[in-house]
NUFINU-387570 format. One record per residue (C-alpha): residue number from 1; residue in three letters; x, y, z. Coordinates in steps of 0.02 Angstrom, whole numbers, plus 32768, in hexadecimal, padded with zeros to 4 digits. Layout:
R  miba  donu    px    py    pz
R   NUM   ALA     X     Y     Z
...
This chain:
R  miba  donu    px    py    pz
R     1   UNK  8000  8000  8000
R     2   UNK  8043  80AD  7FCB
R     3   UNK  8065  8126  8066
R     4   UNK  8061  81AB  7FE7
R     5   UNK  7FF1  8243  8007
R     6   UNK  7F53  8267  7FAD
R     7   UNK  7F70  830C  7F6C
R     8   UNK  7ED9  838B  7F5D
R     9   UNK  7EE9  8443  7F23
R    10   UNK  7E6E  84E4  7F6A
R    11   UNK  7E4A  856D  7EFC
R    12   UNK  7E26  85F4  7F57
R    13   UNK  7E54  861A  8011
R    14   UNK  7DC2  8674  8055
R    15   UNK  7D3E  863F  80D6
R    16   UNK  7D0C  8589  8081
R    17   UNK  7DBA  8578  8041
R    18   UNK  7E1A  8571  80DA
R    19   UNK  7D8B  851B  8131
R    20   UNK  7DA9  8492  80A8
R    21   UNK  7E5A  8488  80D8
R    22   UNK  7E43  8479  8189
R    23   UNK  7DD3  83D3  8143
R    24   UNK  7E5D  8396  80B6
R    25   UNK  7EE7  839C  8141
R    26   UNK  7E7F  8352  81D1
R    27   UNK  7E58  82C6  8155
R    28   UNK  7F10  82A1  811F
R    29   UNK  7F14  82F3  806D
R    30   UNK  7FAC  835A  8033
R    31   UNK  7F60  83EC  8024
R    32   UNK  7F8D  8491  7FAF
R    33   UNK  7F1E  853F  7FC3
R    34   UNK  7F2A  85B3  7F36
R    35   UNK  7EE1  865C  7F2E
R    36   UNK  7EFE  86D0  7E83
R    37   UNK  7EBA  8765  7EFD
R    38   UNK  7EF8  879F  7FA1
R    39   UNK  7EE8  8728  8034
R    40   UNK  7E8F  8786  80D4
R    41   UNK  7F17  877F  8172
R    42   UNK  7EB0  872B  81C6
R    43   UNK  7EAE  8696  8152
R    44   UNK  7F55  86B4  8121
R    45   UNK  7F6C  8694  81EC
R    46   UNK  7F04  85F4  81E9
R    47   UNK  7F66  85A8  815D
R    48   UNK  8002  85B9  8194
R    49   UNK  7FC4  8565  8248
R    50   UNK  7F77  84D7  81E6
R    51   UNK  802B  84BC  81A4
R    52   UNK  7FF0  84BF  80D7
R    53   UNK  803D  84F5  8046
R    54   UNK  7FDE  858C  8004
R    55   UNK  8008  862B  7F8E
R    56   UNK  7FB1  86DB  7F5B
R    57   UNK  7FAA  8739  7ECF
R    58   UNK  7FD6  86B0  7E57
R    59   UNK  7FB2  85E8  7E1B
R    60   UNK  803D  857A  7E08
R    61   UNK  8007  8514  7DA5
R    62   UNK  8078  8474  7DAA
R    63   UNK  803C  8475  7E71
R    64   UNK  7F82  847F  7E53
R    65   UNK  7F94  83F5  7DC9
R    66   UNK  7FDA  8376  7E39
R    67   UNK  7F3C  8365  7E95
R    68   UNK  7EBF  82E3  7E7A
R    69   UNK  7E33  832C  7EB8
R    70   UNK  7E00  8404  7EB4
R    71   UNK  7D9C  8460  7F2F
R    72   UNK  7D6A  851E  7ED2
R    73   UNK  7D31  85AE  7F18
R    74   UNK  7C72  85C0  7EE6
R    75   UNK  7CB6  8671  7EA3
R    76   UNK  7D21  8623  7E28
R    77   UNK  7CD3  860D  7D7B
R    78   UNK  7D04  8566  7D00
R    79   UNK  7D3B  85E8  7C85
R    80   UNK  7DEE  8628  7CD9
R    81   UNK  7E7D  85EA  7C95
R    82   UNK  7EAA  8581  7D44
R    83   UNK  7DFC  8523  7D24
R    84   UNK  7E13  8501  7C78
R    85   UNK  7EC3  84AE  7C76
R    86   UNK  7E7A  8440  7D1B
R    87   UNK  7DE8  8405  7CB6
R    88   UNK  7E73  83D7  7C2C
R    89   UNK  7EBF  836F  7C97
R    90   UNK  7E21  8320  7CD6
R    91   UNK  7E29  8344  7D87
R    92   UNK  7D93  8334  7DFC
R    93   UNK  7D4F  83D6  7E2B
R    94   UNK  7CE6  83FC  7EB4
R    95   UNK  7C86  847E  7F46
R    96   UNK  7CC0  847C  7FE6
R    97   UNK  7C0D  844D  8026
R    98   UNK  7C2D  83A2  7FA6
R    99   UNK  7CD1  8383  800E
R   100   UNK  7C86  839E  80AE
R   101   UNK  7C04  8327  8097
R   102   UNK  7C7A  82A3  8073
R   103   UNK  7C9B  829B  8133
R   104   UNK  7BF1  82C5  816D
R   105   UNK  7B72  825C  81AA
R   106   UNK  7B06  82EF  81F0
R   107   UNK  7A50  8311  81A6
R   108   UNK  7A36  83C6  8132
R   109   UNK  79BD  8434  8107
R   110   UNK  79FA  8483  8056
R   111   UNK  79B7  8539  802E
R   112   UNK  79CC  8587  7F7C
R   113   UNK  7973  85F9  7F14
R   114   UNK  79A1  8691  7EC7
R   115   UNK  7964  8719  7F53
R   116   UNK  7938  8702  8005
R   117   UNK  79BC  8669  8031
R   118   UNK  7A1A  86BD  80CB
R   119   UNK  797B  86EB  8118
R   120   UNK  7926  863C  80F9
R   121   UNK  79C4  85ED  812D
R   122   UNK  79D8  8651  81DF
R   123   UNK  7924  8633  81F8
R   124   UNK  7906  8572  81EE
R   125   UNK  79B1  8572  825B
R   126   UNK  795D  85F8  82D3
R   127   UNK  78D7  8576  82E3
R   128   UNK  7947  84E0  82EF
R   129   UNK  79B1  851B  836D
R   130   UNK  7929  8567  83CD
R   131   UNK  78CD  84CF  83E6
R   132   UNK  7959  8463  8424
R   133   UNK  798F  8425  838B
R   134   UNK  7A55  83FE  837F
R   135   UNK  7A60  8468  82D3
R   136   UNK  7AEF  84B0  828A
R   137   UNK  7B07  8558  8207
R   138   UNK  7B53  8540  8176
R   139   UNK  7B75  8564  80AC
R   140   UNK  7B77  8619  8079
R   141   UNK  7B62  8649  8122
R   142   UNK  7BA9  8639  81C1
R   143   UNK  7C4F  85CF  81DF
R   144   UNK  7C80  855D  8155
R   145   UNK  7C2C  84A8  8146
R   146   UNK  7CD2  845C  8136
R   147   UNK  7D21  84AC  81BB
R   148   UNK  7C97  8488  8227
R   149   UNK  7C9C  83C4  8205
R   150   UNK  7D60  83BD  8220
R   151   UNK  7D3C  83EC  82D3
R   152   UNK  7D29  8386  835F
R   153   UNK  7CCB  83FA  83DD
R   154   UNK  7C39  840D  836B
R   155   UNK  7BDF  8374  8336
R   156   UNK  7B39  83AA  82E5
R   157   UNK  7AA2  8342  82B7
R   158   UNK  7A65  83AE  8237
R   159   UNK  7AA9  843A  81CD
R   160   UNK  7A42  84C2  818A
R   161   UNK  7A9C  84F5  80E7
R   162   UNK  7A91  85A2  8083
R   163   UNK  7AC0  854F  7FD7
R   164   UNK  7AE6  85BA  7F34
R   165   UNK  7AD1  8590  7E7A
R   166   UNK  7B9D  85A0  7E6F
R   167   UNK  7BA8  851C  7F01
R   168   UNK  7B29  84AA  7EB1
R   169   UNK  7B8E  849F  7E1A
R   170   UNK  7C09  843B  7E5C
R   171   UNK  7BB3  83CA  7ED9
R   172   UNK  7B9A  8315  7E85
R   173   UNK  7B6D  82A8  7F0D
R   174   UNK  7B29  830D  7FAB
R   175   UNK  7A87  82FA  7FCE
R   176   UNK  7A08  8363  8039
R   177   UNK  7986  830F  809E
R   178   UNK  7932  83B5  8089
R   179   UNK  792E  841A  7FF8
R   180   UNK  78E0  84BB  7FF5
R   181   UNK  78C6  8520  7F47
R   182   UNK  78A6  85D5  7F6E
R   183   UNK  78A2  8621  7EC4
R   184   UNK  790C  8637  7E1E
R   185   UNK  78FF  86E0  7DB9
R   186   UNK  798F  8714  7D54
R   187   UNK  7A27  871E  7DA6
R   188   UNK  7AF1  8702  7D97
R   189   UNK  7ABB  86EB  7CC0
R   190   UNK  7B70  870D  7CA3
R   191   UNK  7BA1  865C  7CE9
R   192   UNK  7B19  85F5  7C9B
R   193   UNK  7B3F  8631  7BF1
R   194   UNK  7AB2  86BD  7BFB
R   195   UNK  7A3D  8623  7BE7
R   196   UNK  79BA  8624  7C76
R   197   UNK  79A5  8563  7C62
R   198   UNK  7A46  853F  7C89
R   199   UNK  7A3B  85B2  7D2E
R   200   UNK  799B  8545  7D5D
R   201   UNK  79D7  84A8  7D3F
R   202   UNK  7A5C  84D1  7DC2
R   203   UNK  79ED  851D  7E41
R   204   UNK  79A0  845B  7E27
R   205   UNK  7A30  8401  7E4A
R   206   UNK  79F2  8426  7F00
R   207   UNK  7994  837F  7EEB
R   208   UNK  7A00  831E  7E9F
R   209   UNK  7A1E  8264  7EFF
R   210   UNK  798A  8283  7F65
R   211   UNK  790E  81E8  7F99
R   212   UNK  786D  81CC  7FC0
R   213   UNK  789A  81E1  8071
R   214   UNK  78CB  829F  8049
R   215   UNK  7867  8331  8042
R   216   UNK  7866  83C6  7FC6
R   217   UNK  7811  846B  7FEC
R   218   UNK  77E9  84F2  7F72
R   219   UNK  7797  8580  7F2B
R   220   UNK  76FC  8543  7ECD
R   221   UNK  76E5  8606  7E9D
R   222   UNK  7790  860B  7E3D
R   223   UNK  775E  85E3  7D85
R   224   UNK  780D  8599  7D45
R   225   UNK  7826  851F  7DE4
R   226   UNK  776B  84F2  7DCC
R   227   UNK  779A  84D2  7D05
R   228   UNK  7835  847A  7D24
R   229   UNK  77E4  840B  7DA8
R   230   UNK  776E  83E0  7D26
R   231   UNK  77FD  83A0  7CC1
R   232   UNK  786A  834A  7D46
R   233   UNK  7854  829E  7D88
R   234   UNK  784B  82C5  7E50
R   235   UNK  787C  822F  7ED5
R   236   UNK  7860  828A  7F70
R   237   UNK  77B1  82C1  7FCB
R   238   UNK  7780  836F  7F8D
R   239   UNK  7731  83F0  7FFC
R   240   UNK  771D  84A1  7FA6
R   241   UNK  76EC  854D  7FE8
R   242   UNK  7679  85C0  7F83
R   243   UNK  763A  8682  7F9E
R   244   UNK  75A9  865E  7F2C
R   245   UNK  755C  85A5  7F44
R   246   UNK  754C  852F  7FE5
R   247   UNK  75BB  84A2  7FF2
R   248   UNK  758E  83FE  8039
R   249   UNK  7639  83C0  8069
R   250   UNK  76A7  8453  8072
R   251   UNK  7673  8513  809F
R   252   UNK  762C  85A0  8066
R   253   UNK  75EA  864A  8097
R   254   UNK  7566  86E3  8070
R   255   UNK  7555  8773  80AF
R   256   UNK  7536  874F  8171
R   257   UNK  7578  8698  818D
R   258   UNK  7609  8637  8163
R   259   UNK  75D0  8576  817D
R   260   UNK  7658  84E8  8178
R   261   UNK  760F  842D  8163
R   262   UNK  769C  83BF  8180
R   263   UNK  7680  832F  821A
R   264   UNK  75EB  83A2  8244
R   265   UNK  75A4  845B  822C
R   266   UNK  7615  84EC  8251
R   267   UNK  75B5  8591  823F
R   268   UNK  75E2  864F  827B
R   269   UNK  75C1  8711  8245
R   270   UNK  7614  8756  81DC
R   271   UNK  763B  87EF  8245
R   272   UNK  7696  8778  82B7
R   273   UNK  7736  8748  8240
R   274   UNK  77C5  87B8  827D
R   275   UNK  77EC  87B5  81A6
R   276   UNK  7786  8834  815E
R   277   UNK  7750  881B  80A3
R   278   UNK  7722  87B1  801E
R   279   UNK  77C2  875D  8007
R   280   UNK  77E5  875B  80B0
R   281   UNK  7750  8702  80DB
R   282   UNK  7790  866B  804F
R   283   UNK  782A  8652  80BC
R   284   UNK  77E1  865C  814C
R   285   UNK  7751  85CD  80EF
R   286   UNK  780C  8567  80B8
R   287   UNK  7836  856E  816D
R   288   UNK  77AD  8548  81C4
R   289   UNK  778F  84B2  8151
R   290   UNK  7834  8478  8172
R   291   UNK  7831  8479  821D
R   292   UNK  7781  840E  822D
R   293   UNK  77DA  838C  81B5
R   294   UNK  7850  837D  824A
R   295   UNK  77B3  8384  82C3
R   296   UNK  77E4  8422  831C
R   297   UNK  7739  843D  839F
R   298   UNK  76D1  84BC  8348
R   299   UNK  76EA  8539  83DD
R   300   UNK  77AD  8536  83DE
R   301   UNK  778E  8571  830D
R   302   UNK  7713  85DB  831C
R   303   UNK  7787  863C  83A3
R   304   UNK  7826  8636  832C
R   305   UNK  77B2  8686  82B3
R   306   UNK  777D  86E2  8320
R   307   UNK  7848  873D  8363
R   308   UNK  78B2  8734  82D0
R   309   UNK  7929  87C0  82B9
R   310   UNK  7968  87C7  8217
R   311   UNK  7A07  87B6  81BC
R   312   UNK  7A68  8869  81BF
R   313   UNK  7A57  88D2  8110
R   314   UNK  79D5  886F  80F3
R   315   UNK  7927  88EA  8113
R   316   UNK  7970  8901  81AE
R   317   UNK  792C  8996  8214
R   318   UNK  79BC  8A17  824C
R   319   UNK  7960  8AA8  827E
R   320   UNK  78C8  8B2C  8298
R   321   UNK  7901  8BDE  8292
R   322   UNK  7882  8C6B  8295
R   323   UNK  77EB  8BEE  8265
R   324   UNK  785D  8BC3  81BE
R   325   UNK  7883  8B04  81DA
R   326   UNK  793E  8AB8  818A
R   327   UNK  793E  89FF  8143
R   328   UNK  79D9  89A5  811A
R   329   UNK  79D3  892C  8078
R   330   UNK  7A83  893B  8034
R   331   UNK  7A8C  8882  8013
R   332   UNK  79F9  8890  7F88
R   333   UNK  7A7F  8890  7F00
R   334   UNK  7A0D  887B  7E8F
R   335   UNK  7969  88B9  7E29
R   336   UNK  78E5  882A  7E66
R   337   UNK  792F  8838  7F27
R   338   UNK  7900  88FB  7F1C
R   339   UNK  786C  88D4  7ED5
R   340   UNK  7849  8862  7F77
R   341   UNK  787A  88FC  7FD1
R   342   UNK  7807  8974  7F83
R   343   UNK  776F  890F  7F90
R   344   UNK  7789  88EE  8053
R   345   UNK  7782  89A1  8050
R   346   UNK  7701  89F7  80B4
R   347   UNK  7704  8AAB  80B8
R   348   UNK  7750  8B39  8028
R   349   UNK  780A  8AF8  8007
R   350   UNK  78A0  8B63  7FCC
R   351   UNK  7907  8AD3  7F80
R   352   UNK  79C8  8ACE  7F79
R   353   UNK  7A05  8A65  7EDD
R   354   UNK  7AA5  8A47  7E94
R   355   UNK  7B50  89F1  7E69
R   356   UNK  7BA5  8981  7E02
R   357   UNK  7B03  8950  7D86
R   358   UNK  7AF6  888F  7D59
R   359   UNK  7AB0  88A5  7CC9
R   360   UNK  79F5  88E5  7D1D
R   361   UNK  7958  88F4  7CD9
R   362   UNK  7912  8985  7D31
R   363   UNK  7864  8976  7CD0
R   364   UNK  7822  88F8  7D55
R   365   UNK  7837  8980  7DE1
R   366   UNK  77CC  89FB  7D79
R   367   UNK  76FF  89C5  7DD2
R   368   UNK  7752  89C6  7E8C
R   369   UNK  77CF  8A70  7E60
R   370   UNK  773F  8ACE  7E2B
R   371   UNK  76CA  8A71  7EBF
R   372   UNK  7733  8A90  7F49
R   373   UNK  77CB  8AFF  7F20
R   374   UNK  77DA  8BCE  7F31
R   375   UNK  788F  8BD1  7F1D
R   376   UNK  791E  8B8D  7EDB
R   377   UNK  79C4  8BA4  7F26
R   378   UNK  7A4B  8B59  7E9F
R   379   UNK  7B05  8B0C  7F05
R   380   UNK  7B6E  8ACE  7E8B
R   381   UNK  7C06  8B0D  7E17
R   382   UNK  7B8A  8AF1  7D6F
R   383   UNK  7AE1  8B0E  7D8A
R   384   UNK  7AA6  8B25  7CD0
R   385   UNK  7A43  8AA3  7CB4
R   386   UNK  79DB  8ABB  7D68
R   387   UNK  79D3  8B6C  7D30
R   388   UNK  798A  8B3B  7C8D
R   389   UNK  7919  8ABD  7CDE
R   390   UNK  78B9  8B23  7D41
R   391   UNK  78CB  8BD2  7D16
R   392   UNK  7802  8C0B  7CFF
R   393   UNK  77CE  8B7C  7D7A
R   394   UNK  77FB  8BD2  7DFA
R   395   UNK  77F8  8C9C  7E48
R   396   UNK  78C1  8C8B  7E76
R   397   UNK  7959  8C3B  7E4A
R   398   UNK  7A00  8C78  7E9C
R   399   UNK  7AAB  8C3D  7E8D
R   400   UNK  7B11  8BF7  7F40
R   401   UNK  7BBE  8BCD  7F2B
R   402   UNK  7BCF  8B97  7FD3
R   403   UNK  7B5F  8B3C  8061
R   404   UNK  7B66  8BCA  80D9
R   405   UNK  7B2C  8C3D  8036
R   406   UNK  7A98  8BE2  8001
R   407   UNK  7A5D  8BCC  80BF
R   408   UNK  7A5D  8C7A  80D7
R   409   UNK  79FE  8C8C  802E
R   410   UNK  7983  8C11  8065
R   411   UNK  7958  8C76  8110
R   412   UNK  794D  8D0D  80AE
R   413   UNK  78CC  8CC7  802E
R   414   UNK  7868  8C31  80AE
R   415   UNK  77E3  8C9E  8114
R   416   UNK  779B  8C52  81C5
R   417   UNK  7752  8B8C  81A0
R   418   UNK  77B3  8B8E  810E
R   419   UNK  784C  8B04  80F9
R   420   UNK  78FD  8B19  80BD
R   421   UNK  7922  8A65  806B
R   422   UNK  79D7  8A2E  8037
R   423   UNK  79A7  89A6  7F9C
R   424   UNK  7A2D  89C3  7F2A
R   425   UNK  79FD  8925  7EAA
R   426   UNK  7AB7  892F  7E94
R   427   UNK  7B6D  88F3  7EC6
R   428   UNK  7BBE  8954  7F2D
R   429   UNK  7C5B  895D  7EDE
R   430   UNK  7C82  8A07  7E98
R   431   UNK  7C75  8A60  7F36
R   432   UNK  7C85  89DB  7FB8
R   433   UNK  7CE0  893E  7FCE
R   434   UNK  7C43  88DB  8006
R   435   UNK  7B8C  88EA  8019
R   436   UNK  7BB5  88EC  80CE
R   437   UNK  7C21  897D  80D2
R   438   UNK  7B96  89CC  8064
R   439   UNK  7B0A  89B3  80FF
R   440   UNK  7B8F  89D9  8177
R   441   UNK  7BB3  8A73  8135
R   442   UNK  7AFF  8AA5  8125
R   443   UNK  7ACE  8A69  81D2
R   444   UNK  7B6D  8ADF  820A
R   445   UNK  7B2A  8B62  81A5
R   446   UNK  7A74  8B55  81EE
R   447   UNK  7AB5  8B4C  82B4
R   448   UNK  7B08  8BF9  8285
R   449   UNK  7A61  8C4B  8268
C-alpha cells in the first residue's frame, strides 16, 4: 500500500476555502490553497497555523495540477484560464459544501432561490435552535460547513444550509433531506451563458439524489419552478407554499392567515410574523413548513414566527428621526430584491438606488416606483441608466456620491411618516468594497442625524 499523500488543491482562500483546508488536512490530504486575489490576514494567519502550502496573487500551475481532486471558490467561474487547463487535465472539481459532506453524517435543510435565501436560512435555524434542536449554520452564511465538520467540539445533527446556484454547480453527490425552492428570476446570466434555462436547471440541482424519504418545499406561485416541475421526474414528497391557492399538504396564506398542514393544522395572523411582506411571508411559509416536517410543537413555531429579527442590510430598521423612518436593504443587489422591498413598503418612500448595474431591467420597478415612491436619491459613480429609467416617474431625482450625502438628501426630501429606504438593486462595488460597508455607512450616516 502506497504511504503517499493524496494531494488536493483550493482555489481560493477566503471563508469556505480555508474552512476546506482545515477539512483536507484534518483528513490526511496534502493540501495546496491558491488565491489569484489578496488573502485577508486573518486567513493568511489560519493557513500558516494549519501548516499548508498556500500563495496570493498568482496560480502556479504545476502545484494546482498535481492534485487529484479541486475544491473552487463558488466565486470562481469555469471560464478563467486556471479552470480551463484543470478541466484539460480532467481533474475532479468540486464545492466545498460537496467535500464537506463527504465526512458528514449530519441531516440538512438546503435553501436556494434567487432572493430571500439568508433570511429563509436564519429563520428555519432561528426555529431549530429555538426549539431544542441540535442545528448548525452553514453555506453562504455563517462559519464554513467544512470547517465546522473538521471540528470536534461541534457535532451537529442537522445543518441548515444557505446554498447558491455557483455552489450547486459543483455538488454531484450531496443530498438534502430537505430541499427548499424559494424562487428563480434572472440572475448571475453572465455565468449561465445568458441562458435562463441553464440558471434553473442549477437552482434544481437542489434535488438531485433525493428519495422518497426526502422532502422538497417550494413556491407553487413561481411560474418557472412550477413549469420545470412539470417537466422533472421528482423522488421525494412535495409540499409547496402558495399566496394565491390553498394547499393540502404544504402551506399557504391570504390576506389574514397563514395555515401550515403538515402532521396537523398550523394557523396564525398575519399581523403576527415579525417578516413584514409578501415575500416575507413565503419564507416565513418555507420555514414554518420545514420545521412541522421535523415536528416542531405548533406553539414553539408559531413563537419563532412570532420574534425573528432579521438578517442586517436586509429591511432592517435603523432609525426614526423627526417622524421620517430609515430602512437598511443594502444587500438587495439586485432589481427583483428591490422590488420585494418596495412592495413591503407602507408609507411614501424616497428610494436610494445605485452601483455597479448587472445588467438591470429597471422596467419591472416602474407600477411600485410610481405606487409608492416620491423621490429618488441616485449613489453610485454612473447613474445614467437609473436616471433615464425614471426621470418623469417621479417629482425628484438627485445625485449622492457618498452615503452620508444621500442620507442627508433623504431627510431633506422624506416629511414626518415618510421612509428613507436604502435598496440599491445594485453591487456595491464602485463606491464600497461590500454591500456591508454600503449599510454600515448608511446606518453611520443616519445615527449622525
Amino acid at each position: 500500500m502506497s504511504t503517499e499523500k493524496r494531494h488536493i488543491t483550493i482555489l481560493g482562500a477566503g471563508e469556505s476555502g480555508v474552512g476546506a483546508a482545515v477539512l483536507a488536512k484534518k483528513m490526511d490530504w496534502e493540501v495546496f490553497v491558491s488565491d489569484f486575489g489578496t488573502v485577508k490576514p486573518s486567513f493568511a494567519e489560519e493557513l500558516n497555523q494549519l501548516g499548508v502550502k498556500w500563495e496570493q496573487g498568482q496560480h502556479s500551475m504545476e502545484e494546482i495540477l498535481k492534485a487529484e481532486l479541486v475544491i473552487k471558490s463558488p466565486g470562481i467561474p469555469n471560464t478563467v484560464p486556471v479552470m480551463k487547463a484543470i478541466k484539460e487535465k480532467g481533474i475532479k472539481v468540486i464545492s466545498e459544501i460537496e467535500f464537506a459532506g463527504y465526512y458528514s453524517d449530519a441531516k440538512t435543510i438546503c435553501i436556494t432561490g434567487s432572493n430571500g435565501k439568508t433570511t429563509t436560512t436564519m429563520l428555519t435555524y432561528h426555529i431549530l435552535k429555538k426549539a431544542g434542536v441540535n442545528v448548525g449554520l452553514a453555506g453562504n452564511v455563517g462559519e464554513s460547513f467544512a470547517k465546522q465538520i473538521a471540528s470536534d467540539e461541534v457535532k451537529h445533527d442537522w445543518y441548515v444550509l444557505e446554498l447558491s446556484s455557483f455552489q450547486l454547480d459543483d455538488m454531484y453527490e450531496f443530498k438534502a433531506d430537505i430541499a427548499m425552492l424559494l424562487n428563480i428570476t434572472p440572475d448571475h446570466l453572465d455565468r449561465y451563458d445568458y441562458k435562463m434555462e441553464n440558471y434553473t436547471a442549477s437552482k434544481f440541482r437542489i434535488i438531485q439524489n433525493q428519495t422518497e424519504a426526502d422532502w422538497f418545499i417550494y413556491n407553487a406561485d413561481d411560474p418557472v419552478i412550477t413549469e420545470t416541475i412539470n417537466n422533472t421526474t421528482i423522488a421525494a414528497k412535495q409540499a409547496p407554499f402558495s399566496l394565491k391557492k390553498e394547499i393540502a399538504l404544504g402551506g399557504y396564506a391570504n390576506s389574514k392567515q397563514i395555515t401550515i398542514n403538515i402532521n396537523d393544522q398550523l394557523t396564525m395572523g398575519i399581523h403576527e410574523l415579525a417578516l413584514k411582506g409578501k415575500h416575507n411571508t413565503q419564507n416565513s411559509l418555507a420555514s414554518g413548513i420545514a420545521s412541522r416536517i421535523l415536528e416542531i410543537r405548533k406553539e414553539s413555531v408559531r413563537e419563532s414566527l412570532t420574534d425573528f429579527v432579521n438578517v442586517e442590510h436586509r429591511l432592517e430598521f435603523v432609525a426614526k428621526v423627526h417622524g421620517i423612518e430609515f430602512i437598511n436593504d443594502s444587500k438587495a443587489t439586485n432589481v427583483n430584491s428591490t422590488w420585494f422591498a418596495l412592495e413591503s413598503m407602507e408609507r411614501p418612500t424616497v428610494w436610494i438606488v445605485g452601483g455597479v448595474d448587472k445588467g438591470n431591467d429597471y422596467s419591472e420597478l416602474y407600477e411600485l416606483v410610481a405606487d409608492k415612491v416620491k423621490a429618488i436619491i441616485c449613489l453610485g459613480k454612473d447613474n445614467s441608466k437609473i436616471i433615464e429609467a425614471f426621470n418623469g416617474k417621479v417629482e425628484t431625482i438627485v445625485e449622492a456620491s457618498s452615503a452620508m450625502e444621500a442620507v442627508a438628501y433623504g431627510y431633506r426630501l422624506a416629511k414626518k411618516d415618510e421612509t428613507v429606504l436604502l435598496s440599491p438593486a445594485c453591487a456595491s462595488f464602485d463606491l464600497f468594497e461590500s454591500y456591508e460597508e454600503r449599510g454600515n455607512e448608511f446606518k453611520k450616516a443616519v445615527k449622525l442625524l
